[in-house]
N, C-alpha and C positions, 0 to 999 in steps of 0.2 A: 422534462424536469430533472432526471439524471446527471443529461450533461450539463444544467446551473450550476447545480449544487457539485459536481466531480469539477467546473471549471472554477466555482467559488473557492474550493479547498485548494485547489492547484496555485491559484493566486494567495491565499493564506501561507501554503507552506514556503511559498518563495517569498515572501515579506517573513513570514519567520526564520527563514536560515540565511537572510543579510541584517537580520538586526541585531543589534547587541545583545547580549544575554549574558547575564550571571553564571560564574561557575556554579555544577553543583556538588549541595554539600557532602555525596556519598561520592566516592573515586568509581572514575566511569558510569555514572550515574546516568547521563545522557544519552547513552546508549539505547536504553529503555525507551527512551525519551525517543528518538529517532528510528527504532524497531514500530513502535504503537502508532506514531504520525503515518508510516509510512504501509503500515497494516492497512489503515484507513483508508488509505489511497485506494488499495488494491484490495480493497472491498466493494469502493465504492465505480471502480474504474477496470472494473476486469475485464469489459469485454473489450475495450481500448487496449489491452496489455501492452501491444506491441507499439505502441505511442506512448505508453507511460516505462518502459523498462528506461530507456537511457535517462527519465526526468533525477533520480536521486543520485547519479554519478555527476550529471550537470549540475545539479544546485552546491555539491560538494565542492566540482573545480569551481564554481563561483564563486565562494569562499574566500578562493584565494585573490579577489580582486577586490576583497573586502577587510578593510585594516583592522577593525573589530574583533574579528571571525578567522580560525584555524582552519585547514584544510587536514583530514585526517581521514586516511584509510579505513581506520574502525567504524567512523561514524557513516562512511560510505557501504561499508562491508551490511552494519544495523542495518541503514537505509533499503538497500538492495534484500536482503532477509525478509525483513518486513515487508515489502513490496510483494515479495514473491509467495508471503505465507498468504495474504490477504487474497493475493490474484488465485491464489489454489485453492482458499474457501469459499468466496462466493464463486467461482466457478462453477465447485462440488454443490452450494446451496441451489443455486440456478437450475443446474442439470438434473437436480432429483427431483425437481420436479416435470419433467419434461416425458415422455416418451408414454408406453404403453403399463398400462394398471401390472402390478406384480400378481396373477393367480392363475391358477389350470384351470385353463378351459374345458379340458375331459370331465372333473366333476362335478362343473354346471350341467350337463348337460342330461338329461334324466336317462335311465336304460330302457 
C-alpha cells in the first residue's frame, strides 16, 4: 500500500512542477511551497531514499524543457532540503520503534 500511494504522489509531483502555475503573491513564496511537497516525499518514501534523492534535481532540469515553467537553483536547493528533512524524520519515526524495550534488567530481577 506504501508503494501506491509513495508512486501516486511521485506522479502528482511531476504533473505539478510541468504545469503552469501562478506566481506567488509573497516573494519567494514558493519555496515553502517546494520544501513542504517535497518533505512529503521523504516521509512517505524514506526507505526508497536512495531512488528518490536525484527525483527533485530532475523534475527541476525538466523545467527547463517546459516553456511555462523556470528552472531555478533555489527551488531545486528547497526541493532537496525538504527531501532530506522528511527522509530524516520518518527514518527517526520508523527506528524508534524498532529494537529492544528501553529498562534494566538488574532491577527486575528480585534479590
Amino acid at each position: 500500500m506504501r508503494r501506491v500511494v509513495l508512486a501516486s504522489y511521485l506522479l502528482f509531483l511531476l504533473l505539478l512542477n510541468v504545469a503552469p502555475v501562478p506566481s506567488s503573491p509573497v516573494q519567494n513564496g514558493d519555496k515553502m511551497g517546494h520544501l513542504l511537497e517535497f518533505f512529503l516525499l521523504g516521509l512517505l518514501g524514506w526507505p526508497l531514499w536512495s531512488y528518490l534523492l536525484p527525483f527533485p534535481v530532475l523534475l527541476e532540469f525538466l523545467q527547463l524543457l517546459v516553456p511555462w515553467r523556470t528552472f531555478s537553483l533555489a527551488d531545486m536547493g528547497a526541493n532537496l532540503i525538504g527531501l532530506v528533512a522528511g527522509l530524516l524524520l520518518g527514518w527517526w519515526h520508523e527506528g524508534r520503534h524498532e529494537g529492544a524495550e528501553v529498562r534494566d534488567e538488574g532491577r527486575d530481577r528480585p534479590d
